[in-house]
PDBQT receptor file of N, H, CA, C and O in Angstrom, charges set to zero:
ATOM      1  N   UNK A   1     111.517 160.508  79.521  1.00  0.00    +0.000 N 
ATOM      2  CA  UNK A   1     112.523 159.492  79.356  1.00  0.00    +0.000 C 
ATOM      3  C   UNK A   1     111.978 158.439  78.407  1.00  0.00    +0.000 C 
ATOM      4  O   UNK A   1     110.767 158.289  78.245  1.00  0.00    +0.000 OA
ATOM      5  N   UNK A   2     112.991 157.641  77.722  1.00  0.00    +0.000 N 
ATOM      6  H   UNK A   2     113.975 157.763  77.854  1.00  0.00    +0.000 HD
ATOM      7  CA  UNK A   2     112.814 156.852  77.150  1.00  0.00    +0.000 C 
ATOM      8  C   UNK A   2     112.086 155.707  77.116  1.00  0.00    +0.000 C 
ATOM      9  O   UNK A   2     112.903 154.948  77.637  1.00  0.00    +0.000 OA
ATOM     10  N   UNK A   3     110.864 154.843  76.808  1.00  0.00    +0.000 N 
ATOM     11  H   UNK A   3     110.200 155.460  76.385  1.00  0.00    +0.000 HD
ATOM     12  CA  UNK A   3     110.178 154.154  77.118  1.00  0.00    +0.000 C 
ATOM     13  C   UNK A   3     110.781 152.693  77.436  1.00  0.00    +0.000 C 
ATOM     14  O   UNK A   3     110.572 151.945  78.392  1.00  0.00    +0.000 OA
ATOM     15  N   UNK A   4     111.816 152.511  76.006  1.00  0.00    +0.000 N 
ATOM     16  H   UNK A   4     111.986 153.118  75.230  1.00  0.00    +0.000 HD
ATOM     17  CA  UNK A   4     112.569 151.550  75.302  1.00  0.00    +0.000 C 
ATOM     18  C   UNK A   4     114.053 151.359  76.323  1.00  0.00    +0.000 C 
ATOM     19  O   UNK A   4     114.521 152.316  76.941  1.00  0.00    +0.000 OA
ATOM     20  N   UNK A   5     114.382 150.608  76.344  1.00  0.00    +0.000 N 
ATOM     21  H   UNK A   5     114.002 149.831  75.843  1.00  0.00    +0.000 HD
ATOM     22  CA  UNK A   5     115.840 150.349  77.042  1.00  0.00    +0.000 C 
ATOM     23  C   UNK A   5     116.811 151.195  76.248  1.00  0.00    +0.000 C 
ATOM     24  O   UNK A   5     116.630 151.393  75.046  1.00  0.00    +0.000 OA
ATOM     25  N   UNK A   6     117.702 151.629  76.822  1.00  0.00    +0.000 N 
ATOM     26  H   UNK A   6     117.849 151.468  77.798  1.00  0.00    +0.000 HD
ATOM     27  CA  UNK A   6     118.681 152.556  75.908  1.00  0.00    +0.000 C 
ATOM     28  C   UNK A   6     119.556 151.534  75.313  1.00  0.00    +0.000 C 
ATOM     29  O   UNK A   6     119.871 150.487  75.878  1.00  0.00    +0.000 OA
ATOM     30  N   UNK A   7     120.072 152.039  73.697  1.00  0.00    +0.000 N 
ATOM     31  H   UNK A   7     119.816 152.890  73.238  1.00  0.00    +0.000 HD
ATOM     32  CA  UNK A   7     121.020 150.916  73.497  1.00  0.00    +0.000 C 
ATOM     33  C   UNK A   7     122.534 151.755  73.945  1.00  0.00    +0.000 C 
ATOM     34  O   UNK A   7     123.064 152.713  73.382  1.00  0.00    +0.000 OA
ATOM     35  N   UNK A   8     122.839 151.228  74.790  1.00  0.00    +0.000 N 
ATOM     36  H   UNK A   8     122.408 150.450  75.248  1.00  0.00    +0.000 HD
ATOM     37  CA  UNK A   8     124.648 152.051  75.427  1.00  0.00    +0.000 C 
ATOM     38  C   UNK A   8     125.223 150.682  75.984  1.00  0.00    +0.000 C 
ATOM     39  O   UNK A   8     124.600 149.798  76.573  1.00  0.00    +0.000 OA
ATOM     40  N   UNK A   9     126.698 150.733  75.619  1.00  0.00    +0.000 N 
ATOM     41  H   UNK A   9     127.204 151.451  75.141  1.00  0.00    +0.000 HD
ATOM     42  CA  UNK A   9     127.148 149.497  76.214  1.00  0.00    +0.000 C 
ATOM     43  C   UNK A   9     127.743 149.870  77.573  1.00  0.00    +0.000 C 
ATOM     44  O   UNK A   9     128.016 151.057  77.753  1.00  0.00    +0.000 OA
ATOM     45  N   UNK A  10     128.015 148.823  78.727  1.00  0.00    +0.000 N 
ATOM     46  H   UNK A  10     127.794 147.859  78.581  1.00  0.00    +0.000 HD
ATOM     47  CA  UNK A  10     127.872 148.790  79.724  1.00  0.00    +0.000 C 
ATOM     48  C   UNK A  10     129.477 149.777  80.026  1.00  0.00    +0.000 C 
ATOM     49  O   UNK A  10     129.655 150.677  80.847  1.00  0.00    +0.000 OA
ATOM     50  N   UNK A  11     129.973 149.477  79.519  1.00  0.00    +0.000 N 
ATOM     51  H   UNK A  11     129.828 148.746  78.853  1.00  0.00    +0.000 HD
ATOM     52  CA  UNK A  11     131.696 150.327  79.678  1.00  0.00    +0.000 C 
ATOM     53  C   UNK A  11     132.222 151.743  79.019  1.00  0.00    +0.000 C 
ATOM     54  O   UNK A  11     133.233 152.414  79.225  1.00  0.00    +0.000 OA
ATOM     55  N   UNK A  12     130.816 151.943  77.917  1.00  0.00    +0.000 N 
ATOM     56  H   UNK A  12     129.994 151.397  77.749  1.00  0.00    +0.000 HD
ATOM     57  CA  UNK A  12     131.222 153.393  77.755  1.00  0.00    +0.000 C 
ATOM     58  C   UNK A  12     131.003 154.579  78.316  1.00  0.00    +0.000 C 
ATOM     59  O   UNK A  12     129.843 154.776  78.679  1.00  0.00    +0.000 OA
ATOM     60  N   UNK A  13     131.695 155.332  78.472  1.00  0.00    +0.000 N 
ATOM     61  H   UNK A  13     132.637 155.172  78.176  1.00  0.00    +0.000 HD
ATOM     62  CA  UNK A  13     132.162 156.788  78.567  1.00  0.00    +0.000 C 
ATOM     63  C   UNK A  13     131.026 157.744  77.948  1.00  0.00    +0.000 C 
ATOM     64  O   UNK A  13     131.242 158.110  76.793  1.00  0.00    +0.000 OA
ATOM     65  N   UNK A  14     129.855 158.192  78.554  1.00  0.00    +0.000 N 
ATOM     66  H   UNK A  14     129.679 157.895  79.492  1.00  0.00    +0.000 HD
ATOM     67  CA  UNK A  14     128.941 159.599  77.854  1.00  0.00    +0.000 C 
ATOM     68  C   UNK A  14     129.159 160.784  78.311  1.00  0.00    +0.000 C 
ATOM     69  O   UNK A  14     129.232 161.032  79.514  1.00  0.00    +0.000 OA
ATOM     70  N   UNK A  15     129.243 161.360  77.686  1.00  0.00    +0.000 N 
ATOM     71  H   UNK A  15     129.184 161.159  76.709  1.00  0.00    +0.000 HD
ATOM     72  CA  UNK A  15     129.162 163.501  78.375  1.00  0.00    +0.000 C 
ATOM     73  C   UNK A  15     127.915 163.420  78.566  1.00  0.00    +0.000 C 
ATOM     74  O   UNK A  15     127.437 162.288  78.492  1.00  0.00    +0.000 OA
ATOM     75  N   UNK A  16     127.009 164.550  78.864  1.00  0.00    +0.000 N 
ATOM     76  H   UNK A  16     127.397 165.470  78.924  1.00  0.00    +0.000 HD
ATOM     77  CA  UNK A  16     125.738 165.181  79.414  1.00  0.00    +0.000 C 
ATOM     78  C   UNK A  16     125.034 165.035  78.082  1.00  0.00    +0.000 C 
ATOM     79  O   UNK A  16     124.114 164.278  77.772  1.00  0.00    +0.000 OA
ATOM     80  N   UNK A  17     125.849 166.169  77.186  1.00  0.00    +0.000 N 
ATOM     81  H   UNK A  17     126.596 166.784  77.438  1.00  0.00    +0.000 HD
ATOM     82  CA  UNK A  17     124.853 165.514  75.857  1.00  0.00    +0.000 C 
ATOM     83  C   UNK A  17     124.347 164.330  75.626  1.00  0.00    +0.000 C 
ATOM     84  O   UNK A  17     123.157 164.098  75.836  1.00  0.00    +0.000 OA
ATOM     85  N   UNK A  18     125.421 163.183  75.038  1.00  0.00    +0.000 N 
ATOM     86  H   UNK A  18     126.388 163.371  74.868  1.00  0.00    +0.000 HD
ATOM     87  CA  UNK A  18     125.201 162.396  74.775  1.00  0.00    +0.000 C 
ATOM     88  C   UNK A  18     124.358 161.352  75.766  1.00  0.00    +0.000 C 
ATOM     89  O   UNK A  18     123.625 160.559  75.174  1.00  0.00    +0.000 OA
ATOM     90  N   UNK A  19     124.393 161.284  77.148  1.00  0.00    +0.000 N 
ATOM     91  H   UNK A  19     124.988 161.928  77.629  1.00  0.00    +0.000 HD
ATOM     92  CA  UNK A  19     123.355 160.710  78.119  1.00  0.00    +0.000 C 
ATOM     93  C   UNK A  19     122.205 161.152  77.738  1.00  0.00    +0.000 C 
ATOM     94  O   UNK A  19     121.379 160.262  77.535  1.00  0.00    +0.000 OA
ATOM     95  N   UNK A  20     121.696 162.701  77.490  1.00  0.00    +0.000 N 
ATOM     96  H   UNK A  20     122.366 163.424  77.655  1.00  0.00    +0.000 HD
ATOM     97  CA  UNK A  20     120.680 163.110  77.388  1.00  0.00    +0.000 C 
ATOM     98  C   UNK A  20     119.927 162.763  76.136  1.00  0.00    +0.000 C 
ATOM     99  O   UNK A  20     118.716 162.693  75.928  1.00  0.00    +0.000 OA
ATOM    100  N   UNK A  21     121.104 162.538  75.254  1.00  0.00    +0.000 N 
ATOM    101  H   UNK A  21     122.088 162.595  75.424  1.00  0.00    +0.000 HD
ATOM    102  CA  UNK A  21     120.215 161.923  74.191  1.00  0.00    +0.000 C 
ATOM    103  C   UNK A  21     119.895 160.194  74.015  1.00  0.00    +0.000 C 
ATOM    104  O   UNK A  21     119.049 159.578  73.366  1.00  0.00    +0.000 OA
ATOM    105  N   UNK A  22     121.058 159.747  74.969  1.00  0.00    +0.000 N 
ATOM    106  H   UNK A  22     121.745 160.247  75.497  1.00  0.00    +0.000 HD
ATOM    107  CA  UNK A  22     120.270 158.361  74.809  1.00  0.00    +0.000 C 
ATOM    108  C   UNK A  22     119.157 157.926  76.187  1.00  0.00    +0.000 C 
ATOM    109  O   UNK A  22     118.749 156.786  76.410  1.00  0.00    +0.000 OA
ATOM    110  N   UNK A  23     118.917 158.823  76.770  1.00  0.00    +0.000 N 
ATOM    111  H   UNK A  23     119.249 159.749  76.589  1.00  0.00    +0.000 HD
ATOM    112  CA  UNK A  23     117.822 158.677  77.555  1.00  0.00    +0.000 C 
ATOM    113  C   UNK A  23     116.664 159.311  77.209  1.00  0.00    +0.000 C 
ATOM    114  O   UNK A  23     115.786 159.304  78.072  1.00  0.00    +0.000 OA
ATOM    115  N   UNK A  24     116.398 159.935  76.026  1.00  0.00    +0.000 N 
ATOM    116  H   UNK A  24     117.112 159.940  75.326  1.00  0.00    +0.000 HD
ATOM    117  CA  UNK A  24     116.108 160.968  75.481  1.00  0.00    +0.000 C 
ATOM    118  C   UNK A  24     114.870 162.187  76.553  1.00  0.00    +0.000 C 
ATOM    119  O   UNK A  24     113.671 162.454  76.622  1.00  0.00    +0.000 OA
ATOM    120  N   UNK A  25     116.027 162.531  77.125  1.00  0.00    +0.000 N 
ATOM    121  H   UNK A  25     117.001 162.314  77.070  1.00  0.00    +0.000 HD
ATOM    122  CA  UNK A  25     116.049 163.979  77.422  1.00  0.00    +0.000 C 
ATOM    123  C   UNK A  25     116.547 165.249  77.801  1.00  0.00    +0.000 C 
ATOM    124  O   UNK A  25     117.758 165.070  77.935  1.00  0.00    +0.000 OA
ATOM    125  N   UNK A  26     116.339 166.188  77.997  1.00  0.00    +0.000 N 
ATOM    126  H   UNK A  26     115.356 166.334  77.888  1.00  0.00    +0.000 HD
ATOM    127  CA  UNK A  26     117.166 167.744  78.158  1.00  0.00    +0.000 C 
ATOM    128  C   UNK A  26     118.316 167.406  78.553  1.00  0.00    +0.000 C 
ATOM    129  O   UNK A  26     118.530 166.373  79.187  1.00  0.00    +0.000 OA
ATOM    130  N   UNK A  27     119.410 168.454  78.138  1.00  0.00    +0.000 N 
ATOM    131  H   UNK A  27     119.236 169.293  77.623  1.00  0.00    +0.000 HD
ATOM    132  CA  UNK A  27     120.402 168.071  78.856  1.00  0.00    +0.000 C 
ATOM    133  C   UNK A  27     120.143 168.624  80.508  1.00  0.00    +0.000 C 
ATOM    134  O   UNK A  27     120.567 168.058  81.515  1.00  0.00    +0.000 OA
ATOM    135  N   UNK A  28     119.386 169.794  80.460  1.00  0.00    +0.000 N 
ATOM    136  H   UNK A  28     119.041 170.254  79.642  1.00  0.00    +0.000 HD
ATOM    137  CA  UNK A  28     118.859 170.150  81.697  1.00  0.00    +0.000 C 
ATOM    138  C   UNK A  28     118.371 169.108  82.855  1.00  0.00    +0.000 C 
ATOM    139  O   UNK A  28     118.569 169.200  84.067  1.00  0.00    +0.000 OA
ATOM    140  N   UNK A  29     117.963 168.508  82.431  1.00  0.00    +0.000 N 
ATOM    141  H   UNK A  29     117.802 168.434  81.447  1.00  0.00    +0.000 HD
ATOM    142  CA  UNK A  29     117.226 167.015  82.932  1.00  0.00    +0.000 C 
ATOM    143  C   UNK A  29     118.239 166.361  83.266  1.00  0.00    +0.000 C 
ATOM    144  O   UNK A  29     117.859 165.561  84.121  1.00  0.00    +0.000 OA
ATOM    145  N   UNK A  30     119.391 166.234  83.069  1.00  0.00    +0.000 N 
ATOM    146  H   UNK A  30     119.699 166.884  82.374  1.00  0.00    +0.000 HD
ATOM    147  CA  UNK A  30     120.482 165.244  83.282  1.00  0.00    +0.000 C 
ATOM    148  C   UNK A  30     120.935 165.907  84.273  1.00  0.00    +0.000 C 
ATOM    149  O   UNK A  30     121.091 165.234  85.292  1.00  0.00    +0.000 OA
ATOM    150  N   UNK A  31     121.300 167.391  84.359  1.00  0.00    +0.000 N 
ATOM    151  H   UNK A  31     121.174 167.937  83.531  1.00  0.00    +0.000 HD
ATOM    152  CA  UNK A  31     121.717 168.220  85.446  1.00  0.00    +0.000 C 
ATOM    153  C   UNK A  31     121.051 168.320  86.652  1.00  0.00    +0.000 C 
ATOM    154  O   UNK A  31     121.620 168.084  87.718  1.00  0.00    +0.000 OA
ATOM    155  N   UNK A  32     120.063 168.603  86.583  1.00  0.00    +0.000 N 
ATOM    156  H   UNK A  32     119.601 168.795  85.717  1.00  0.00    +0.000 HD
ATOM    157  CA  UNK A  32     119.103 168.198  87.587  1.00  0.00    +0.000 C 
ATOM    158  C   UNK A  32     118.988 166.881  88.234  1.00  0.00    +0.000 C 
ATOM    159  O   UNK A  32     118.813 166.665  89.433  1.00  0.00    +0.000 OA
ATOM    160  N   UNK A  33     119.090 166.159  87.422  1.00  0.00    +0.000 N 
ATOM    161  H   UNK A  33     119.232 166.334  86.448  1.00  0.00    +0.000 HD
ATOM    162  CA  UNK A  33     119.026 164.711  87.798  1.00  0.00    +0.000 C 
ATOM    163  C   UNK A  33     120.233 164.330  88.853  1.00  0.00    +0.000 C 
ATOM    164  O   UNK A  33     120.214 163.699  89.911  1.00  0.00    +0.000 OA
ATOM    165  N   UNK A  34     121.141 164.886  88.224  1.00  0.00    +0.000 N 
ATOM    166  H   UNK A  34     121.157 165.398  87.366  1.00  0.00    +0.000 HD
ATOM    167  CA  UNK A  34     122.642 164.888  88.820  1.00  0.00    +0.000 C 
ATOM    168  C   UNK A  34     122.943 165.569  90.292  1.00  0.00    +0.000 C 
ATOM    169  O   UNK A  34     123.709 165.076  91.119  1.00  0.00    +0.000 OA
ATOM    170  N   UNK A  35     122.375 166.505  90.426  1.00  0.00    +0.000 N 
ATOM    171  H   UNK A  35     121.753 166.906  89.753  1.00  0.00    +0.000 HD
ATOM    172  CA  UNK A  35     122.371 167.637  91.431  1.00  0.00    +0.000 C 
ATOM    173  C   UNK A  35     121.048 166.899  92.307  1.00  0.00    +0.000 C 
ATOM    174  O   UNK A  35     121.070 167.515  93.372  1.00  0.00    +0.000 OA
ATOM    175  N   UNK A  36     120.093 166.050  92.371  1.00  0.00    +0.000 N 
ATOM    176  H   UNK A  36     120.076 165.549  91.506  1.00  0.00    +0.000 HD
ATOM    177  CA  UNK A  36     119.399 165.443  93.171  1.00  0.00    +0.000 C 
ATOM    178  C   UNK A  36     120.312 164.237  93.770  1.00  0.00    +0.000 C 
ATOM    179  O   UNK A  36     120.643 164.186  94.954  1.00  0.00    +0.000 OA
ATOM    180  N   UNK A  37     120.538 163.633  93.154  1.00  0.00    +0.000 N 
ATOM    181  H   UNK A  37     120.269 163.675  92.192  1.00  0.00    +0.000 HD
ATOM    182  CA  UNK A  37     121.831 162.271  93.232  1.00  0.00    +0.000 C 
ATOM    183  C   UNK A  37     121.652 161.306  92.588  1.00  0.00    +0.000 C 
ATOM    184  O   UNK A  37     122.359 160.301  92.651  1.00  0.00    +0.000 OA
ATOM    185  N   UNK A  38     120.401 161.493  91.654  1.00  0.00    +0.000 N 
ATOM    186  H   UNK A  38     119.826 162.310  91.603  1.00  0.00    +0.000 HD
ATOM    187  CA  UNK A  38     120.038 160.015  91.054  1.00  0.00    +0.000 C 
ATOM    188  C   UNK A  38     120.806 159.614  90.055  1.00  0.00    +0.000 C 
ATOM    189  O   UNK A  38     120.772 158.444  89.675  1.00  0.00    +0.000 OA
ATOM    190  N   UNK A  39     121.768 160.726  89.381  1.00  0.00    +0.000 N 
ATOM    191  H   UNK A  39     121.795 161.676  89.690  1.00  0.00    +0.000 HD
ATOM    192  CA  UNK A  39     123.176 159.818  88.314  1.00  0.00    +0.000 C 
ATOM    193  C   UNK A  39     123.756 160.277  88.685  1.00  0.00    +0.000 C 
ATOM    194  O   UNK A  39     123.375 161.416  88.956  1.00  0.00    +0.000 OA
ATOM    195  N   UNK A  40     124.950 159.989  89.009  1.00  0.00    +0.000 N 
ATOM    196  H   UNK A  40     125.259 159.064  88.789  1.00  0.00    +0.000 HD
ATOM    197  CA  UNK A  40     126.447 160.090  89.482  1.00  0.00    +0.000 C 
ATOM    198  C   UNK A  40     127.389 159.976  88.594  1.00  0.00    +0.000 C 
ATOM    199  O   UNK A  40     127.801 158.845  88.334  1.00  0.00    +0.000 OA
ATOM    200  N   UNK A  41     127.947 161.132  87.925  1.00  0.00    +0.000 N 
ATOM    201  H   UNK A  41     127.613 162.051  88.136  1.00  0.00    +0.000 HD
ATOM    202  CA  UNK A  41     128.941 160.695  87.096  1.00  0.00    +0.000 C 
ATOM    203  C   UNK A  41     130.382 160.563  87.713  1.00  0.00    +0.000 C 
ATOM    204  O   UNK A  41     130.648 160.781  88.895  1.00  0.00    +0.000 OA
ATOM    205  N   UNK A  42     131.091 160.253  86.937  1.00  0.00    +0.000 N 
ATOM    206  H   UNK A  42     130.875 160.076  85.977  1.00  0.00    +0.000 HD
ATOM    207  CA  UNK A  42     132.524 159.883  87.033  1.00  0.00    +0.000 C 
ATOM    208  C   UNK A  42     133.672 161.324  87.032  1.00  0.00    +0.000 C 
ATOM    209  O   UNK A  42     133.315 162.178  86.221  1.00  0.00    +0.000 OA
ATOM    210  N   UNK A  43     134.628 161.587  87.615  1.00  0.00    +0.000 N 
ATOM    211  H   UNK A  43     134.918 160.893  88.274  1.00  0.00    +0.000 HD
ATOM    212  CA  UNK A  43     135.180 162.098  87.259  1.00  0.00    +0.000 C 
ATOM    213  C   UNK A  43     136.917 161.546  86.729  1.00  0.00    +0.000 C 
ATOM    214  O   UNK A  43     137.594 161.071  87.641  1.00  0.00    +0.000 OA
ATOM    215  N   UNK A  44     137.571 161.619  85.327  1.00  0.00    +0.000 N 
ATOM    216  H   UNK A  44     137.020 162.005  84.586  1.00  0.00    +0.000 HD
ATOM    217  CA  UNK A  44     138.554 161.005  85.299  1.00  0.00    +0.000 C 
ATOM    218  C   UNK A  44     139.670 161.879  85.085  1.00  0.00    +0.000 C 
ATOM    219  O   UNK A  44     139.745 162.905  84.408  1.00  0.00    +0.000 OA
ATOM    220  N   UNK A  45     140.953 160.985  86.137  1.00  0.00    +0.000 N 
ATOM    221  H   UNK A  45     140.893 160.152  86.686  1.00  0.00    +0.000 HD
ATOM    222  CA  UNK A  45     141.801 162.355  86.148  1.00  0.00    +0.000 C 
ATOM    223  C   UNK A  45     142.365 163.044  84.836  1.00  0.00    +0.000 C 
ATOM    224  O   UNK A  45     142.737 164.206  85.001  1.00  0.00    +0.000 OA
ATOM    225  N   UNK A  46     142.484 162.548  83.630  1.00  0.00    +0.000 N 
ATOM    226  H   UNK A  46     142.182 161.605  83.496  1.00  0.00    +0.000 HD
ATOM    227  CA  UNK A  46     143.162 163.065  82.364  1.00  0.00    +0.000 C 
ATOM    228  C   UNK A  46     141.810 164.321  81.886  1.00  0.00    +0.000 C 
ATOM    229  O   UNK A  46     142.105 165.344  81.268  1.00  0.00    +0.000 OA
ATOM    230  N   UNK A  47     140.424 164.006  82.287  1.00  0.00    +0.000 N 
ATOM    231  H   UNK A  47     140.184 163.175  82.788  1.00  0.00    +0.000 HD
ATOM    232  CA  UNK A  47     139.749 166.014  81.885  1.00  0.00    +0.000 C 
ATOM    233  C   UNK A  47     139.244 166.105  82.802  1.00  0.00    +0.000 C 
ATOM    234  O   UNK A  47     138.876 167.278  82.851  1.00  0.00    +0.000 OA
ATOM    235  N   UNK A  48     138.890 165.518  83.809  1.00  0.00    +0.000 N 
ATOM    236  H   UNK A  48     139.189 164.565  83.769  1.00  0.00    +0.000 HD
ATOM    237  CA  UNK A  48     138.369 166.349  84.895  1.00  0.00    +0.000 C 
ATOM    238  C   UNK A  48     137.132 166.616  84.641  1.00  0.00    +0.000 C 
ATOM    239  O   UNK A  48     136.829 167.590  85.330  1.00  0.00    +0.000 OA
ATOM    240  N   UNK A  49     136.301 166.288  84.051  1.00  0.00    +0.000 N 
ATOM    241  H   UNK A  49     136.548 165.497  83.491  1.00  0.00    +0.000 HD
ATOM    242  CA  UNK A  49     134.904 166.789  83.325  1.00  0.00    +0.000 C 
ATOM    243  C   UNK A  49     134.098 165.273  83.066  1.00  0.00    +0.000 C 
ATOM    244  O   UNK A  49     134.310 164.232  82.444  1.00  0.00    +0.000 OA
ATOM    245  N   UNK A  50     132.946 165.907  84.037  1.00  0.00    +0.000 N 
ATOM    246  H   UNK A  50     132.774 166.753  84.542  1.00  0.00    +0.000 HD
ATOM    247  CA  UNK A  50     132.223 164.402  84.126  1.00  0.00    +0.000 C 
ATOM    248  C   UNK A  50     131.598 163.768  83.137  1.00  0.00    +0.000 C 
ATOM    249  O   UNK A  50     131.034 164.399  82.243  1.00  0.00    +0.000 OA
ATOM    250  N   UNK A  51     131.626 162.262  83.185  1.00  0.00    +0.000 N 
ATOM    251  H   UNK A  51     132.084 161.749  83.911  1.00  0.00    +0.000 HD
ATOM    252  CA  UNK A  51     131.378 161.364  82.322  1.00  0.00    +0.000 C 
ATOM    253  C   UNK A  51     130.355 160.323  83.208  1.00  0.00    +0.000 C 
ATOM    254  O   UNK A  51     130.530 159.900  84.350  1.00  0.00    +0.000 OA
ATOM    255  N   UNK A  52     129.067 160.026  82.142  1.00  0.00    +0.000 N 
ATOM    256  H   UNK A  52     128.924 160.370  81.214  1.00  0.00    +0.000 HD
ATOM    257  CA  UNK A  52     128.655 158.987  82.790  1.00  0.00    +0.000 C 
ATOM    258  C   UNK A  52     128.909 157.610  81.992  1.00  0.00    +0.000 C 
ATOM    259  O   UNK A  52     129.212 157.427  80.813  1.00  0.00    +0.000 OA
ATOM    260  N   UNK A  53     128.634 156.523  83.262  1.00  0.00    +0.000 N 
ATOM    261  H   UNK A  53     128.388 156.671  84.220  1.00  0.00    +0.000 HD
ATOM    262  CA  UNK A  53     129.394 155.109  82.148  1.00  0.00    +0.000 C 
ATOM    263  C   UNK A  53     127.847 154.868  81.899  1.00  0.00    +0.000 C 
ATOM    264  O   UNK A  53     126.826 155.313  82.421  1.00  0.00    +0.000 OA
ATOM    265  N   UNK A  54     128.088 154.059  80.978  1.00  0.00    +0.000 N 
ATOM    266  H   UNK A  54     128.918 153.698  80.553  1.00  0.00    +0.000 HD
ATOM    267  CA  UNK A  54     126.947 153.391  80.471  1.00  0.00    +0.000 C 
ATOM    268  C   UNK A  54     126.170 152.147  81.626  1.00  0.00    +0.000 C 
ATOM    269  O   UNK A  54     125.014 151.843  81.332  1.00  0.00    +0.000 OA
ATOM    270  N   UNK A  55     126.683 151.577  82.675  1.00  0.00    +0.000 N 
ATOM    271  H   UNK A  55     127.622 151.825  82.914  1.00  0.00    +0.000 HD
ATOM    272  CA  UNK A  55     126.421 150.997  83.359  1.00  0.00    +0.000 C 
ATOM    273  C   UNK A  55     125.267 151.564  84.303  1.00  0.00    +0.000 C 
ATOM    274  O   UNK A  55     124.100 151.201  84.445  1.00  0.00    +0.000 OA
ATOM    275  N   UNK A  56     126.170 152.804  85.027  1.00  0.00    +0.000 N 
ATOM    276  H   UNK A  56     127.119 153.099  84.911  1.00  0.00    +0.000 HD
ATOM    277  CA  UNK A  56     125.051 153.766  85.872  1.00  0.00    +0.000 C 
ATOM    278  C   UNK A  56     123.701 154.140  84.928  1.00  0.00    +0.000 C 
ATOM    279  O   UNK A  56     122.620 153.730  85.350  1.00  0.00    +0.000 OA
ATOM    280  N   UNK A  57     123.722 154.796  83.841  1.00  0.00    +0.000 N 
ATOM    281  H   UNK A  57     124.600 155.128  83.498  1.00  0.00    +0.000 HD
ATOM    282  CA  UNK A  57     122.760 154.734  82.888  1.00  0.00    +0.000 C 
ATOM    283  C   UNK A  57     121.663 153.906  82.895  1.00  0.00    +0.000 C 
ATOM    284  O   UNK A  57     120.535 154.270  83.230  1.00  0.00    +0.000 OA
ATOM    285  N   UNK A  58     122.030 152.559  82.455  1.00  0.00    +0.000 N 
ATOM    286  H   UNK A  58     122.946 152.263  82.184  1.00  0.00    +0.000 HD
ATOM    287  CA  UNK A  58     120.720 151.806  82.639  1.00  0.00    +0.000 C 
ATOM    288  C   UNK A  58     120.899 151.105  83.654  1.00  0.00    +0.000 C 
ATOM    289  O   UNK A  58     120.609 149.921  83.486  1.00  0.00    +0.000 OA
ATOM    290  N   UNK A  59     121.421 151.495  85.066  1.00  0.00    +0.000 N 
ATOM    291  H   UNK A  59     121.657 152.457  85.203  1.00  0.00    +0.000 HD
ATOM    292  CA  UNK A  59     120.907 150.962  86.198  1.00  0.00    +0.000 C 
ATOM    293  C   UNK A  59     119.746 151.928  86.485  1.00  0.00    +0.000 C 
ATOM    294  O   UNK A  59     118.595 151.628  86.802  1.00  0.00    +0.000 OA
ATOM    295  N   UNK A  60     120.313 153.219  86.300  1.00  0.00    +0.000 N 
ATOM    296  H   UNK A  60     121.248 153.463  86.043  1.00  0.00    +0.000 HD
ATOM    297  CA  UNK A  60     119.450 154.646  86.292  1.00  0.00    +0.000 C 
ATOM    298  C   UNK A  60     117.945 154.265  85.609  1.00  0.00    +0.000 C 
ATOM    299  O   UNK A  60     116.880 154.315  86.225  1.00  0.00    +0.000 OA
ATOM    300  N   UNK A  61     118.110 153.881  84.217  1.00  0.00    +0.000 N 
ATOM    301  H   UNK A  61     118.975 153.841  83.718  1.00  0.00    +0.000 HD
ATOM    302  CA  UNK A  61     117.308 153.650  83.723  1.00  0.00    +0.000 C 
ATOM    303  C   UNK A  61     115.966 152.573  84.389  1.00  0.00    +0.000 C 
ATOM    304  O   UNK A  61     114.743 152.663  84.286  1.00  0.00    +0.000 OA
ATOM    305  N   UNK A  62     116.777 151.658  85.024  1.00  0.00    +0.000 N 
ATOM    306  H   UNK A  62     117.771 151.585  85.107  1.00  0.00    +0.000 HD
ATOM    307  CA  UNK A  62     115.512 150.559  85.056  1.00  0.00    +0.000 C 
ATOM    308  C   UNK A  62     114.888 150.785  86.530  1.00  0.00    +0.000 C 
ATOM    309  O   UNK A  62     113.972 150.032  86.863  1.00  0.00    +0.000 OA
ATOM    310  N   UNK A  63     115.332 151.786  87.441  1.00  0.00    +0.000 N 
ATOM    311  H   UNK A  63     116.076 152.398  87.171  1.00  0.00    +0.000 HD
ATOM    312  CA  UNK A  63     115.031 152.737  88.548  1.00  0.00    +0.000 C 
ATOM    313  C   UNK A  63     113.242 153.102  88.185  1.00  0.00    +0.000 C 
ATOM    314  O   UNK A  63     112.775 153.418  87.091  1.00  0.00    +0.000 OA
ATOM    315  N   UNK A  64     112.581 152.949  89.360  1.00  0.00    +0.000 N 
ATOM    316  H   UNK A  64     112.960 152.693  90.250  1.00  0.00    +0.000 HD
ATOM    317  CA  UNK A  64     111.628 154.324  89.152  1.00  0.00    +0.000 C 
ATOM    318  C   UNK A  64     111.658 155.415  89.880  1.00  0.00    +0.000 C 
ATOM    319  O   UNK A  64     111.807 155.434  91.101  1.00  0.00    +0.000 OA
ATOM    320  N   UNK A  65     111.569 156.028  89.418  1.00  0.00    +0.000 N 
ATOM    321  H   UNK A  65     111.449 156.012  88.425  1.00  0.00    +0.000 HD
ATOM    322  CA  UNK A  65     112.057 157.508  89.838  1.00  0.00    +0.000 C 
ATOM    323  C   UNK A  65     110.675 158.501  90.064  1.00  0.00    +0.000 C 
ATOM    324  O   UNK A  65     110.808 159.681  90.390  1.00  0.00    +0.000 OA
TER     325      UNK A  65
């Protein structure tokens, strides 16, 4: 993970990719991460396909894990 604070603003919308790259790691790593409970994404009813906000992110982030 990233050493540096991620720059993501607090209200946006990431897919798996894009989390994984601003935390910089695997997207595997995000899945995993996810499936333990430590990020929780969103699900919204118009795709149905999870999103994390940028908020959980660097709450995630400033966590030790």
């Amino acid at each position: 993970m990233t050493a540096t604070r991620p720059k993501v603003e607090p209200e946006a919308r990431l897919n798996m990719t894009q989390t994984a790259r601003v935390l910089g790691v695997h997207r595997d790593t995000i899945r995993r991460w996810t499936n333990l409970g430590y990020l929780k994404p969103r699900y919204f009813k118009h795709t149905l396909r999870p999103r994390y906000l940028g908020k959980d992110i660097l709450k995630f982030w400033e966590q030790d894990i």
